[in-house]
DRENDO-1510 file (C-alpha; in Angstrom, 1 decimal, always signed):
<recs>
REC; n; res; u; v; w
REC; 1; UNK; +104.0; +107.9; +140.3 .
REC; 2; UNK; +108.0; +107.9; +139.7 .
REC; 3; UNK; +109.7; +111.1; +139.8 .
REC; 4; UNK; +111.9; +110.8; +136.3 .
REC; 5; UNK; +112.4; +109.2; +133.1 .
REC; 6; UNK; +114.9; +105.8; +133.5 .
REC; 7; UNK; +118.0; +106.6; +133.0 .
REC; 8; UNK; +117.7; +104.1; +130.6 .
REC; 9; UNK; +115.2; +105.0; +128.2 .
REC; 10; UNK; +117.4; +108.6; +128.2 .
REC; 11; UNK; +120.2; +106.3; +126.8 .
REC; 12; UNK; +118.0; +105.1; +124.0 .
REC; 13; UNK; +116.4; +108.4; +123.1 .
REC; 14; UNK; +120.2; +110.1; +123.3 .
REC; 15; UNK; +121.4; +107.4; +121.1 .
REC; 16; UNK; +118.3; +106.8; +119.0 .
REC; 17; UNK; +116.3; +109.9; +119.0 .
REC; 18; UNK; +119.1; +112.3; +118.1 .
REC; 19; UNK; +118.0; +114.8; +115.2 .
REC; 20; UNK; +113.9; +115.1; +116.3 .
REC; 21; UNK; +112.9; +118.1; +118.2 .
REC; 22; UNK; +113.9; +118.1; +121.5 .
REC; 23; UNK; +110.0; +118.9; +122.6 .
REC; 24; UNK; +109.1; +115.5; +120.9 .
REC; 25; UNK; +112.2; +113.7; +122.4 .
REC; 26; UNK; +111.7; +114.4; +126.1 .
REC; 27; UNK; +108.1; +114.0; +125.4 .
REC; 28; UNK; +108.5; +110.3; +123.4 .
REC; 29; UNK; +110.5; +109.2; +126.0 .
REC; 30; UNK; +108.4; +110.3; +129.1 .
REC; 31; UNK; +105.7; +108.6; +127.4 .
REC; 32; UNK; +107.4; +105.5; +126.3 .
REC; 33; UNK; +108.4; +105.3; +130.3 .
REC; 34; UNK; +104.7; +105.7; +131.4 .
REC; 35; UNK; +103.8; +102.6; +128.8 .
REC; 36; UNK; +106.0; +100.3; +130.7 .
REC; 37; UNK; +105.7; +102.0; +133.9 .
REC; 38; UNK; +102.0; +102.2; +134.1 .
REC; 39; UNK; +100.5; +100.8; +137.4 .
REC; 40; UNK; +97.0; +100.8; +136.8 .
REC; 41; UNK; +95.4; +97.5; +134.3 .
REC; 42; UNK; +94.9; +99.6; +131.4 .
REC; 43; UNK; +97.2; +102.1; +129.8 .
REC; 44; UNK; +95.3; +105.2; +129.6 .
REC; 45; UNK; +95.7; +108.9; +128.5 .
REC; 46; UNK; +95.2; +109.8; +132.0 .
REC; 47; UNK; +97.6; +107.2; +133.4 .
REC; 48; UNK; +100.3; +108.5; +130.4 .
REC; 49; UNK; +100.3; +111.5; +132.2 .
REC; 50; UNK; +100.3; +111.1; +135.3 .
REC; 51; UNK; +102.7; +108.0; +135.5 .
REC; 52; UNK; +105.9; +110.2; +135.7 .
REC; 53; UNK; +106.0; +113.5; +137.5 .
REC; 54; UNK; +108.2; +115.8; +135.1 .
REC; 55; UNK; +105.2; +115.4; +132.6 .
REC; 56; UNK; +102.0; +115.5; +134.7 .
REC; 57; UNK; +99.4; +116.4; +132.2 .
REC; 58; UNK; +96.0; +115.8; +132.1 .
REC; 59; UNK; +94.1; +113.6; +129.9 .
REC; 60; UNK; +93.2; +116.6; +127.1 .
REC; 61; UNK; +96.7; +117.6; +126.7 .
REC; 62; UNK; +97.7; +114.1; +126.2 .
REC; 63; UNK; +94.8; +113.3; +123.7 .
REC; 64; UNK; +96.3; +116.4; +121.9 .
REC; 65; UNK; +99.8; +115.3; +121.5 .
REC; 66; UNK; +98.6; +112.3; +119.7 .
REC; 67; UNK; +96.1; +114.5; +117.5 .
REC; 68; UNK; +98.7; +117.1; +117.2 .
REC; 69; UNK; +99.8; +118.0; +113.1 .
REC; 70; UNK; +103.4; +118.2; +113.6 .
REC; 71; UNK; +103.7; +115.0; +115.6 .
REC; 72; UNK; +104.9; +112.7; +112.7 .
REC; 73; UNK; +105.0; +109.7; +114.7 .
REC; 74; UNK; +105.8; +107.1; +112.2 .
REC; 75; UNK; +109.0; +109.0; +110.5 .
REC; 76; UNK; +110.1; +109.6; +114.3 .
REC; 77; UNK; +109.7; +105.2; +114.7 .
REC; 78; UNK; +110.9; +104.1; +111.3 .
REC; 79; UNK; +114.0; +106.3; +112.0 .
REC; 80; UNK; +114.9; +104.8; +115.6 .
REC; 81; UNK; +113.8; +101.4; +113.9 .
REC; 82; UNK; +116.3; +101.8; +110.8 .
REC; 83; UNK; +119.3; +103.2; +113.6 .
REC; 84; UNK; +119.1; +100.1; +115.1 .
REC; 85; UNK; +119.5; +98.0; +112.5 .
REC; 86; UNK; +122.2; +99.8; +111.0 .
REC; 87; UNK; +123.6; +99.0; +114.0 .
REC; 88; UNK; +123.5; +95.8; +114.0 .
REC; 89; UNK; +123.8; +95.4; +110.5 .
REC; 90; UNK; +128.0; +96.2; +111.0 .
REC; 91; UNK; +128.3; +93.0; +113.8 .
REC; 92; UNK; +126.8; +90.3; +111.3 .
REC; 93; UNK; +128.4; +89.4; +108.2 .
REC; 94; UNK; +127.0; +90.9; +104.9 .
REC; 95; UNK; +124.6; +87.6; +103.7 .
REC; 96; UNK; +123.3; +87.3; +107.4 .
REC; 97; UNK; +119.6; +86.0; +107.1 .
REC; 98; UNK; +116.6; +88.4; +108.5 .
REC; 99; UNK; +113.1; +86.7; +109.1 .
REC; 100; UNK; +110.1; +89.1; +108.1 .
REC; 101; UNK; +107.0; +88.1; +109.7 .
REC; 102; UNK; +103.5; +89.5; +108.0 .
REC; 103; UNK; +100.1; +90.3; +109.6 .
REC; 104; UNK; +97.4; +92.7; +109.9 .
REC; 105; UNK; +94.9; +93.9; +112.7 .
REC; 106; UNK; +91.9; +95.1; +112.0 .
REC; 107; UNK; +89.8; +97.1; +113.9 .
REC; 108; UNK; +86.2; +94.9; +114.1 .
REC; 109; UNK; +86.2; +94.7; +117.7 .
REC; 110; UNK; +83.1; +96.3; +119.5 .
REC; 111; UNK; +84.8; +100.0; +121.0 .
REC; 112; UNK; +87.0; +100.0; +117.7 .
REC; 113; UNK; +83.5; +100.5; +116.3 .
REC; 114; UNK; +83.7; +104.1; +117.1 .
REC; 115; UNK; +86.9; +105.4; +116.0 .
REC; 116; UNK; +85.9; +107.0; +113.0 .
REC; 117; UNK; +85.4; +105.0; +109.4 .
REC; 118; UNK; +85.7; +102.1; +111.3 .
REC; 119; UNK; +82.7; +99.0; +111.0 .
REC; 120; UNK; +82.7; +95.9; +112.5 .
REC; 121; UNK; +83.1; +92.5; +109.8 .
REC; 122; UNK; +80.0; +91.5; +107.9 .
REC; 123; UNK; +79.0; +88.0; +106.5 .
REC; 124; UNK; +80.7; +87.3; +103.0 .
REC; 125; UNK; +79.2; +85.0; +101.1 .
REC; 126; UNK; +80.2; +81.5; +100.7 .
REC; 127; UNK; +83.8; +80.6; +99.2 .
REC; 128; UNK; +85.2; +83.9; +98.7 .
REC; 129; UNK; +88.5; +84.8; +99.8 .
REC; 130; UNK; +89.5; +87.9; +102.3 .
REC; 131; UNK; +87.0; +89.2; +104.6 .
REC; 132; UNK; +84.1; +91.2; +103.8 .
REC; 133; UNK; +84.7; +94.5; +106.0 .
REC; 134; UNK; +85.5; +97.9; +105.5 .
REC; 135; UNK; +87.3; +98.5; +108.5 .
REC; 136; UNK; +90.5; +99.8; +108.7 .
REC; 137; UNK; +93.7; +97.1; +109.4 .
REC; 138; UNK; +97.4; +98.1; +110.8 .
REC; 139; UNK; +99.7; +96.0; +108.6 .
REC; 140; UNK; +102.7; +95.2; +110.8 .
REC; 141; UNK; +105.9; +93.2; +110.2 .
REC; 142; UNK; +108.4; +92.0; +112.8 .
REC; 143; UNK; +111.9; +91.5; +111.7 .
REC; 144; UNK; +113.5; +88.5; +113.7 .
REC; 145; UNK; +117.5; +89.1; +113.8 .
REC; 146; UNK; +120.5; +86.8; +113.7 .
REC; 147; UNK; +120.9; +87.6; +117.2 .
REC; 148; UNK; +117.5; +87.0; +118.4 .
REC; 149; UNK; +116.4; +90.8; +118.6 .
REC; 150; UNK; +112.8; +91.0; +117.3 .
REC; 151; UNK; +112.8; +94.6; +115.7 .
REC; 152; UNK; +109.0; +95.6; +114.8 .
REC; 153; UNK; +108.9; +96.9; +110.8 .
REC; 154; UNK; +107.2; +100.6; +110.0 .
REC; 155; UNK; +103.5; +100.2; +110.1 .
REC; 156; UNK; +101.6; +100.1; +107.0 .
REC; 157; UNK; +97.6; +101.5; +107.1 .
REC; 158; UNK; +95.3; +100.0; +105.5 .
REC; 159; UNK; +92.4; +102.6; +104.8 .
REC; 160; UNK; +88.7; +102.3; +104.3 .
REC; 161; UNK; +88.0; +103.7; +100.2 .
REC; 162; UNK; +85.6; +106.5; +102.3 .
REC; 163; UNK; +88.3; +107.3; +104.5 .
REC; 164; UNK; +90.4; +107.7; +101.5 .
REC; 165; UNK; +87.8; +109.9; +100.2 .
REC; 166; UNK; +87.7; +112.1; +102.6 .
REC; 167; UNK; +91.1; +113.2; +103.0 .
REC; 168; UNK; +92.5; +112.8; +99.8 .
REC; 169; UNK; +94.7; +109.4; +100.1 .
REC; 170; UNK; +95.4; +107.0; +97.6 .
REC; 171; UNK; +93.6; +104.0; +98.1 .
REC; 172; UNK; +95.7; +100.9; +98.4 .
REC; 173; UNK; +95.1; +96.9; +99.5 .
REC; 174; UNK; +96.6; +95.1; +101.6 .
REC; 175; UNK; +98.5; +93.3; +99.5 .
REC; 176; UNK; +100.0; +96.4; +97.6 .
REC; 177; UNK; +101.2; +97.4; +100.9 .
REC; 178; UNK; +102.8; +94.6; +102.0 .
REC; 179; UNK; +104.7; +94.5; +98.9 .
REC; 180; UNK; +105.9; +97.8; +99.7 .
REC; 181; UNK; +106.7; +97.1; +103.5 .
REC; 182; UNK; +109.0; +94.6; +101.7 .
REC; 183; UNK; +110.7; +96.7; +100.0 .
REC; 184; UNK; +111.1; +99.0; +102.5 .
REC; 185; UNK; +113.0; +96.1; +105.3 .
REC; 186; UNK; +115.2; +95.2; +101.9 .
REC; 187; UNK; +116.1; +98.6; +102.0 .
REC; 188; UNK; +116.9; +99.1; +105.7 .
REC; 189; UNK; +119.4; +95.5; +106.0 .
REC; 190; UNK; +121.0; +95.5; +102.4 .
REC; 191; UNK; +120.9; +94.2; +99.4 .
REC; 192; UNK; +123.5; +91.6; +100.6 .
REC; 193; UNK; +121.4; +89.8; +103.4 .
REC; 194; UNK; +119.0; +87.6; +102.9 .
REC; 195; UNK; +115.8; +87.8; +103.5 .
REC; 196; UNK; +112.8; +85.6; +104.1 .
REC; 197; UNK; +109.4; +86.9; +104.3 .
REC; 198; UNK; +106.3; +84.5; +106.1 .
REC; 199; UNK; +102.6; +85.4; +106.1 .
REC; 200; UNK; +99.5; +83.5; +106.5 .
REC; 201; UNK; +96.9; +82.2; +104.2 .
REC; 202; UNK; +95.3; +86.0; +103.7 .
REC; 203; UNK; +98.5; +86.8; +101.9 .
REC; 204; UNK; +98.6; +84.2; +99.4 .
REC; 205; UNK; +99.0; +86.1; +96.3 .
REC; 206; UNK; +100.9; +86.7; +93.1 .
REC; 207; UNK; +101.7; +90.1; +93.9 .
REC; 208; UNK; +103.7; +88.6; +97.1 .
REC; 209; UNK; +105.2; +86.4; +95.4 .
REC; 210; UNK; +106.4; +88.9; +92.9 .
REC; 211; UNK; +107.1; +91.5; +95.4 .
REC; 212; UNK; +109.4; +89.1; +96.7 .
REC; 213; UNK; +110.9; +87.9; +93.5 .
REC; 214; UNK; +111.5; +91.7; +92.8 .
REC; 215; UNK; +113.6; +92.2; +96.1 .
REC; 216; UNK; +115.3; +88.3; +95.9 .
REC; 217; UNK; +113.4; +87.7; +98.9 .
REC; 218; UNK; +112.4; +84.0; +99.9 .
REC; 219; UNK; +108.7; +83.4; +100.8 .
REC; 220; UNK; +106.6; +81.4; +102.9 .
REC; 221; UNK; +103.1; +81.2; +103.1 .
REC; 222; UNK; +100.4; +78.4; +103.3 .
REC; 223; UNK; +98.3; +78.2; +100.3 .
REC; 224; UNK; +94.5; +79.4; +100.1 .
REC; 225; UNK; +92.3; +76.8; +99.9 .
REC; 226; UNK; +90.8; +77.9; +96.2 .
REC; 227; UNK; +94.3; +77.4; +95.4 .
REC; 228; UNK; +95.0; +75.3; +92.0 .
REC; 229; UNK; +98.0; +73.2; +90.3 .
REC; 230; UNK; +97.9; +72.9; +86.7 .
REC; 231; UNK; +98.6; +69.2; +85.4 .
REC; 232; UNK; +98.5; +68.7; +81.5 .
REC; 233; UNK; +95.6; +70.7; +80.2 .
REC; 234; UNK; +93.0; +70.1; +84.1 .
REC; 235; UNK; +93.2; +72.0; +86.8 .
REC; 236; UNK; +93.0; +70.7; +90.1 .
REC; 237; UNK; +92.7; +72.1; +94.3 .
REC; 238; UNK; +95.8; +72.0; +95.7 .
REC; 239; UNK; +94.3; +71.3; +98.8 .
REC; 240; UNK; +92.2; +68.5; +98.4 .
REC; 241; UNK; +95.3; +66.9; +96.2 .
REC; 242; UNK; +98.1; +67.2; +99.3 .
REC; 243; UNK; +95.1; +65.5; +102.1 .
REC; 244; UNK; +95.6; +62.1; +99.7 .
REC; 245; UNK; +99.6; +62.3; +100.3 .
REC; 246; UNK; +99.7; +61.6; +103.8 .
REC; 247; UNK; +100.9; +57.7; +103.7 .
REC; 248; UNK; +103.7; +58.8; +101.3 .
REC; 249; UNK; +104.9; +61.4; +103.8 .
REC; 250; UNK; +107.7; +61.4; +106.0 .
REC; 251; UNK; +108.2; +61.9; +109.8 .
REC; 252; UNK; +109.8; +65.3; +111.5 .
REC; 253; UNK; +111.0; +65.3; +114.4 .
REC; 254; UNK; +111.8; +69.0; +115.5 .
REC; 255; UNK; +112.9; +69.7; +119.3 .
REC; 256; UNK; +111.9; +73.3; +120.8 .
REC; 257; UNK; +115.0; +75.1; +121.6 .
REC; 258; UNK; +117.6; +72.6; +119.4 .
REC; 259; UNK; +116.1; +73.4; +115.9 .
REC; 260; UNK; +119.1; +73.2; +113.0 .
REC; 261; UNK; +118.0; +75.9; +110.6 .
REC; 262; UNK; +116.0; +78.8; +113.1 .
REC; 263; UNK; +117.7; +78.1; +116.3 .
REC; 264; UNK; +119.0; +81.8; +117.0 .
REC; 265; UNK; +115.5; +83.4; +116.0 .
REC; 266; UNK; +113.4; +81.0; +118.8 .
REC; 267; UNK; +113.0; +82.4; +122.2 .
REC; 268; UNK; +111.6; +79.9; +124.3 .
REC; 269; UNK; +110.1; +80.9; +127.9 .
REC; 270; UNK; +110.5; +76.9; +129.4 .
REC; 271; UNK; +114.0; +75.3; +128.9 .
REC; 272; UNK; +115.5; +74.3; +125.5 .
REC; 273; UNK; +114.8; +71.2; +124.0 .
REC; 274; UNK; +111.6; +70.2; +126.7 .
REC; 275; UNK; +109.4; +69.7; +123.8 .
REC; 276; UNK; +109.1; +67.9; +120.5 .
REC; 277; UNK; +107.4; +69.4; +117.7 .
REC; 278; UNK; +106.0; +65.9; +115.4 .
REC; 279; UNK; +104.8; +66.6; +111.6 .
REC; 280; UNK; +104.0; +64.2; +108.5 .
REC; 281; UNK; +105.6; +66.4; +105.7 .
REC; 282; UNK; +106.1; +65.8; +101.5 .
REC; 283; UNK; +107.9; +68.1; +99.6 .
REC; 284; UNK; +106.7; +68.6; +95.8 .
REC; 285; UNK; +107.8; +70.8; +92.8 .
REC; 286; UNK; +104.5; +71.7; +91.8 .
REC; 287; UNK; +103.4; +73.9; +88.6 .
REC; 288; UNK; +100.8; +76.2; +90.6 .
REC; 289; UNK; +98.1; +78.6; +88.8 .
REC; 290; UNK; +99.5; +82.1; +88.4 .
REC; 291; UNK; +102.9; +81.1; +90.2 .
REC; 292; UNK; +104.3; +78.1; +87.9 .
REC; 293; UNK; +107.3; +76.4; +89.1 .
REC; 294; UNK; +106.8; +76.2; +92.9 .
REC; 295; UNK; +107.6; +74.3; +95.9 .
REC; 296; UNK; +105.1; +72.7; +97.9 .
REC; 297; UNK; +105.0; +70.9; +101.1 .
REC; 298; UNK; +101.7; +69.2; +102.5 .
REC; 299; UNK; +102.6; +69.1; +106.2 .
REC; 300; UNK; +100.7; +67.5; +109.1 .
REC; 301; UNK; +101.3; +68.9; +113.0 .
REC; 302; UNK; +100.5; +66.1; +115.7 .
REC; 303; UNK; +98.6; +67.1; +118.2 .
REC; 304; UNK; +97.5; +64.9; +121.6 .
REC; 305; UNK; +99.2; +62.2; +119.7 .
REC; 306; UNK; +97.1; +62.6; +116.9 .
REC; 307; UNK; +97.1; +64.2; +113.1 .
REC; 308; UNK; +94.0; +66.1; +113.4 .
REC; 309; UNK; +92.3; +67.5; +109.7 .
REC; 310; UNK; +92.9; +71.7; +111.2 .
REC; 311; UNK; +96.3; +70.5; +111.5 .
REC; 312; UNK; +96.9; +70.4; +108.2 .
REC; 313; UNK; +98.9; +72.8; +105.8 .
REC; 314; UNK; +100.3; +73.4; +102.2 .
REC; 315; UNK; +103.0; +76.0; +102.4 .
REC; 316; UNK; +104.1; +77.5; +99.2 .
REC; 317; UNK; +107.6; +78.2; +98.5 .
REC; 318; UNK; +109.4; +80.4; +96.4 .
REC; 319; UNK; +112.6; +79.1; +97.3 .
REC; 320; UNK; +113.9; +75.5; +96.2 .
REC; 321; UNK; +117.0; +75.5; +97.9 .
REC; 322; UNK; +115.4; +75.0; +101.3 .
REC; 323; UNK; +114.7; +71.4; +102.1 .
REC; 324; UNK; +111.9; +70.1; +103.6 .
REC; 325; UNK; +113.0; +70.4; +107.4 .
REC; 326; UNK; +114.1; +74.1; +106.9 .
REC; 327; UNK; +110.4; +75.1; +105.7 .
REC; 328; UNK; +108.6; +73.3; +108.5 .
REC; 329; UNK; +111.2; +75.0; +110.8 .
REC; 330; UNK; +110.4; +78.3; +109.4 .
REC; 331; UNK; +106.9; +78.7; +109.4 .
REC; 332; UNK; +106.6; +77.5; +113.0 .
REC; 333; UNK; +108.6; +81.3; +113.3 .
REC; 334; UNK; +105.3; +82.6; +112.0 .
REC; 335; UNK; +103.5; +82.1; +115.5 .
REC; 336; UNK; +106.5; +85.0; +116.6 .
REC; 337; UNK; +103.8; +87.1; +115.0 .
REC; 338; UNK; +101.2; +86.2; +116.9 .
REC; 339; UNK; +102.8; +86.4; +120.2 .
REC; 340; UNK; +104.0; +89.9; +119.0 .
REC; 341; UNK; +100.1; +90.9; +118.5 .
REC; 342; UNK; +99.5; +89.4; +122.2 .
REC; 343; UNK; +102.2; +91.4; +124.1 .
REC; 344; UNK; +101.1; +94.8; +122.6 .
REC; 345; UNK; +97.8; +94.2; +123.3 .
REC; 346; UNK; +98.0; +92.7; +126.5 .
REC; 347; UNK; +101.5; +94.4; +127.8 .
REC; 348; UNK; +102.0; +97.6; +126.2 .
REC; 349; UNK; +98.0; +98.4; +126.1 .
REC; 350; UNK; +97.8; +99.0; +122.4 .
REC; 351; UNK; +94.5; +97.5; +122.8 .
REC; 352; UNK; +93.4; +100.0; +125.5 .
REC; 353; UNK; +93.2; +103.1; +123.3 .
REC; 354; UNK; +89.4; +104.9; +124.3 .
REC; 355; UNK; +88.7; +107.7; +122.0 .
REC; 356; UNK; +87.4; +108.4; +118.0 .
REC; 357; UNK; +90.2; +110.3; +115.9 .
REC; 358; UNK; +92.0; +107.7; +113.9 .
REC; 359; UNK; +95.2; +109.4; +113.3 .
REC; 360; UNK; +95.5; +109.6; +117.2 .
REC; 361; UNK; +95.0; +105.7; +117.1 .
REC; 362; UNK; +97.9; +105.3; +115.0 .
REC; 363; UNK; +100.0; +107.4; +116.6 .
REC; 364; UNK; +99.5; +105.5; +120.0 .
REC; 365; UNK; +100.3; +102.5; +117.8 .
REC; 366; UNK; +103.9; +104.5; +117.0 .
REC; 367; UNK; +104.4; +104.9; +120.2 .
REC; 368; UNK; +104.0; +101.3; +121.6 .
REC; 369; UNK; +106.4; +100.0; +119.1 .
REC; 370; UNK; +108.5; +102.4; +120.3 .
REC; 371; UNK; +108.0; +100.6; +123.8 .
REC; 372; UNK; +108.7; +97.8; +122.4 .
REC; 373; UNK; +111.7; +98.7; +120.5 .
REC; 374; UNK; +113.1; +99.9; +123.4 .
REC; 375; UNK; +112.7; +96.8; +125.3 .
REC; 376; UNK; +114.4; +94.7; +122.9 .
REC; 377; UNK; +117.2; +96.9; +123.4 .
REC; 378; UNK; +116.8; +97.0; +127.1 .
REC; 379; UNK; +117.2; +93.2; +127.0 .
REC; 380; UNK; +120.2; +93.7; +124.5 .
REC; 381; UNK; +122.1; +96.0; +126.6 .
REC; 382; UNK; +121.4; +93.6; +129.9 .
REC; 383; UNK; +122.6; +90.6; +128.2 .
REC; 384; UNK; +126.1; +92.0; +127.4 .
REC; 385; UNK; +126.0; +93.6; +131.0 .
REC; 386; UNK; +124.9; +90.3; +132.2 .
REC; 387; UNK; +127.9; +88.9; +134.6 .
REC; 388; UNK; +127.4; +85.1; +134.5 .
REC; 389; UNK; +125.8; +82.2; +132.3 .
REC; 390; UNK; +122.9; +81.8; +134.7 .
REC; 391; UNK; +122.4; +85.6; +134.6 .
REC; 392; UNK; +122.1; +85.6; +130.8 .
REC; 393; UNK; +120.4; +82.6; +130.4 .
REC; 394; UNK; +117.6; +84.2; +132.3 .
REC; 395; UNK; +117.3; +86.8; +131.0 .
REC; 396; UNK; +117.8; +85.7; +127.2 .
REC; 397; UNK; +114.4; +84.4; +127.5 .
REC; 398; UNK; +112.4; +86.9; +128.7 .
REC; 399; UNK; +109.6; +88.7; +126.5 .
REC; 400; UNK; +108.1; +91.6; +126.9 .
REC; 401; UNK; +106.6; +90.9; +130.7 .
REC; 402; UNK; +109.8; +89.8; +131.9 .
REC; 403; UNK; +111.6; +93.6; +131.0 .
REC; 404; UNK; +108.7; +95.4; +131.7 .
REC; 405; UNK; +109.4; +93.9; +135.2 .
REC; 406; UNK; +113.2; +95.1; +134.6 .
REC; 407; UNK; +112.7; +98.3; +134.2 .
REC; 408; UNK; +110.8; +98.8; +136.8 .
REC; 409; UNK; +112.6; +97.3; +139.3 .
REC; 410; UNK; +115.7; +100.1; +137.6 .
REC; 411; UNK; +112.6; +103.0; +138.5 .
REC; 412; UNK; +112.2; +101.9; +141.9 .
REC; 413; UNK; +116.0; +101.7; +143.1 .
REC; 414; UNK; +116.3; +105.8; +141.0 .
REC; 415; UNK; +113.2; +106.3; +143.3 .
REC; 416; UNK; +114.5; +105.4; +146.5 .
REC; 417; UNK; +117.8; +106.7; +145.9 .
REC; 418; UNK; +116.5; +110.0; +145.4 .
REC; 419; UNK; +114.4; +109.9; +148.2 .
REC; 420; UNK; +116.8; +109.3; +150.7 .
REC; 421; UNK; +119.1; +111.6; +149.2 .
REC; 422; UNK; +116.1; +114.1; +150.0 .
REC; 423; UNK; +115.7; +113.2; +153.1 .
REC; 424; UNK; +119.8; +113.1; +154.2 .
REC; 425; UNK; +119.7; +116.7; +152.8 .
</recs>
C-alpha cells in the first residue's frame, strides 16, 4: 500500500482534469494511481481500493463509483484526451500527419459471458462476412502522433439490438460508428492536418470509405475476400486475381527502426534498424465494386525465408498519391493496434474486470485509457526531463511495462521520504 497519489499523476489531473468536480478528480486520479500501482496479478475492485491509503474503500464502494449515474466517465476521458492534443496540436505545423488506428473488442470470452446482454460467438454459416454474435464490442481508435505519443481515441459501444431495447438507445453498427469516431479525431486535430485512418479486413466497407472521403481522410484497409473489381461488363474476386501477380511484383526492403515514410510513429523495444521487414508488392489502379477508382496493392510478407499463402494481402487505398513503399509502411502501423489491445489487457487489467453491470464495464474501460493516457504523458514529460542521449534513448522506447515500472519506482522514493521524515520527527 503507498500512502499518496504521485505527485505526478496530480500534475496531470491539475493540468488535465481542471473543470470536473473535484470529488471525481481526486477520485480519477487515486484510481488511475492504483491501476499502475497495483501489486497484486490482477487489478481488482478490492485492490483499487486499497492500493493507496487516502482512498481505502472496500470493494462495494468501488463497484459503486463505477455504477454511479453522475460518473460520466467518457466525457471526463474525451476531454483530457482532446486537452492533450490541443496541446500538441500548437508544436507541429498546421498539415502535420495523425495515424488513426481502427479495431473493436468484443466481449465472447467465457466470464464476459455474464455481464449482462452479453453471448459468446455462434457459428455463421459458410462465406458470410462479420461475425455471427450478438455480443457487445468496444470500438477503439489509437491516434499515433508526429512525435511518437500514441493518444487512445473516445470509445465507441457497440450495443446488442436487446440491449438497445431495453434502455431506449439507438441501435447503430459498427461501421456507422466508426464513421463517426472519424469524424470526431477530425475534429479534435483540424481540418488542416492530415489524417490517415487503418483498419482491418472487418472494416472493409463503403461507408469507410465514404466516411473518410467526407472528412479528406486517407484510408487503409485490406480488402475482404468476397471483394470484386469490375473489368468491362464481368466481375471478378479481387483476391483470387492479385494471388496470380506475384512474378510481376517487386521486392521491399523495409528496415525496423529506419523506415522513410512512418519512422516517428514506430516505437521499437530492440535497437533501430536490427531487423528487415521483406515483401513482394504490385501496385494497381483498379475499378473496385461499390468503390470505383481505387488503388490496390497485392503485397506478400516473407516469413522464415519464405512467402507463405496467410501472408498474403490486398490493401485498398483511397489515396493515389502514396506510392507503393509508403502503403506497405503504413499498414505494418496497424499491428500498434494490436499491441495497444495487449497492454490494456495484460498491463492496465482491462481484462480483469469481475462483475455483471455493463455500464460499470465501460466505465473501467474509461478509466484504463485514462492510465494509459497518462503514461504517454508520463514518458513525454521524462523525455524532455531526460539529461543525456543514453537517458532518452532508453526511455523513448519504453511501452507501457517500462512506465509502469517508472512510476513506481517515483512512489517508492515519496514513500521512503515520508517515512523517514516520520520517523526524524
Amino acid at each position: 500500500m503507498y500512502i499518496d497519489t504521485p505527485q505526478s499523476v496530480k500534475n496531470f489531473a491539475e493540468k488535465y482534469m481542471e473543470g470536473l468536480p473535484k470529488s471525481k478528480i481526486e477520485l480519477l486520479t487515486g484510481y488511475v494511481s492504483a491501476v499502475i500501482l497495483g501489486q497484486e496479478k490482477k487489478v481488482t475492485l478490492t485492490g483499487l481500493g486499497k492500493t493507496l491509503f487516502n482512498i481505502d474503500k472496500h470493494k462495494t464502494t468501488v463497484s459503486r463509483f463505477f455504477r454511479g449515474k453522475r460518473y460520466f466517465s467518457r466525457d471526463y476521458y474525451r476531454t483530457i484526451a482532446l486537452k492533450i492534443l490541443l496541446e500538441a496540436c500548437i508544436h507541429f505545423p498546421p498539415k502535420a500527419r495523425y495515424i488513426l488506428l481502427l479495431d473493436g473488442s468484443c466481449l465472447k470470452r467465457g466470464a464476459d459471458a455474464e455481464i449482462e446482454n452479453c453471448i459468446k460467438y455462434r457459428k455463421k454459416a459458410h462465406n458470410v462476412k462479420g461475425r455471427s454474435t450478438k455480443a457487445h464490442t468496444f470500438l477503439l481508435g489509437l491516434i499515433l502522433m508526429p512525435n511518437g505519443v500514441r493518444i487512445p481515441a473516445p470509445r465507441y459501444t457497440f450495443y446488442t439490438k436487446t440491449y438497445c431495447k431495453k434502455y431506449g438507445k439507438t441501435h447503430k453498427t459498427q461501421h456507422e460508428l466508426a464513421a463517426e469516431m472519424i469524424k470526431e479525431v477530425r475534429g479534435m486535430i483540424g481540418h488542416d492536418a492530415e489524417l490517415i485512418v487503418l483498419a482491418d479486413a472487418f472494416f472493409d466497407s463503403k461507408k469507410l470509405f465514404d466516411a473518410c472521403a467526407n472528412e479528406n481522410a486517407s484510408f487503409l484497409v485490406p480488402a475482404d475476400k468476397a471483394r470484386v473489381y469490375i473489368k468491362g461488363s464481368q466481375k471478378r474476386k479481387l483476391h483470387k486475381f492479385g494471388r496470380s501477380k506475384f512474378e510481376e511484383s517487386k521486392t521491399y526492403r523495409i528496415k525496423k527502426g529506419d523506415e522513410t515514410f512512418t519512422r516517428e510513429y514506430c516505437r521499437y523495444s530492440s535497437p533501430r534498424g536490427k531487423k528487415v521487414d521483406e515483401y513482394q508488392a504490385k501496385s494497381e489502379r483498379m475499378n473496385v465494386s461499390k468503390l470505383g477508382d481505387t488503388q490496390v496493392v497485392f503485397s506478400w510478407k516473407k516469413n522464415n525465408k519464405v512467402y507463405r499463402k496467410n501472408s498474403f494481402k490486398t490493401i485498398l487505398c483511397n489515396n493515389p498519391a502514396f506510392s507503393t513503399r509508403e502503403i506497405l509502411e503504413l499498414y505494418a502501423l496497424r499491428w500498434q493496434i494490436e499491441i495497444f489491445f495487449r497492454e490494456l489487457k495484460s498491463d492496465l487489467g482491462f481484462a480483469d474486470f469481475s462483475g455483471r453491470n455493463f455500464k460499470a464495464l465501460e466505465r473501467y474501460l474509461d478509466l484504463i485509457l485514462m492510465s494509459y493516457v497518462f503514461l504517454e504523458w508520463y514518458r513525454h514529460r521524462k523525455l524532455i526531463q531526460a539529461k543525456n542521449s543514453i537517458k532518452r534513448a532508453s526511455i523513448d522506447k519504453l511501452r507501457t511495462r517500462g512506465l509502469k515500472r517508472l512510476l513506481k519506482e517515483e512512489a517508492d522514493r515519496a514513500m521512503r521520504d515520508y517515512l523517514l521524515k516520520k520517523a526524524a520527527a
